[in-house]
Phi, psi and omega in degrees: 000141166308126175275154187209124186243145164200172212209158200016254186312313178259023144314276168318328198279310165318330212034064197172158179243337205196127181191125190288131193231144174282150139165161184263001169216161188308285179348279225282333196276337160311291220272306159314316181286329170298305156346306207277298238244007178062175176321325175271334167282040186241298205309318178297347195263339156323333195266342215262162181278128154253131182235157200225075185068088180047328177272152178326122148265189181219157184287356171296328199293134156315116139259134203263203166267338164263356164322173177211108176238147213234118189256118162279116154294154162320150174244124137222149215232191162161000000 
């Protein structure tokens, strides 16, 4: 399983930061989470940047059981 960090909205929309999830590529380890986690963390994790052991990813990528992918939100300030 994948470890899965996730921050700021969609932290909240999980009630959690940090959780382990299956699959063997980011698309699938997304997508179990969605599962896990309902309709309102699918809509927030749609916004969000997926990084893959610190770098950018695509839902295409392996994943391994010590990977880490990590969903970021949009940042805004003012």
């Amino acid at each position: 399983m994948a470890v899965l960090r996730l921050f700021a909205s969609v932290r909240v929309a999980a009630d959690t930061g940090k959780v382990n999830v299956p699959g063997s590529t980011v698309g699938e380890v997304l997508a179990a989470a969605d599962e896990k986690f309902g309709e309102t963390f699918a809509g927030v994790a749609t916004t969000c940047r997926v990084w893959l052991n610190g770098e950018a990813a695509m839902a295409t990528d392996p994943v391994g059981d010590d990977d880490e992918v990590a969903l970021l939100p949009p940042v805004s300030g003012g």
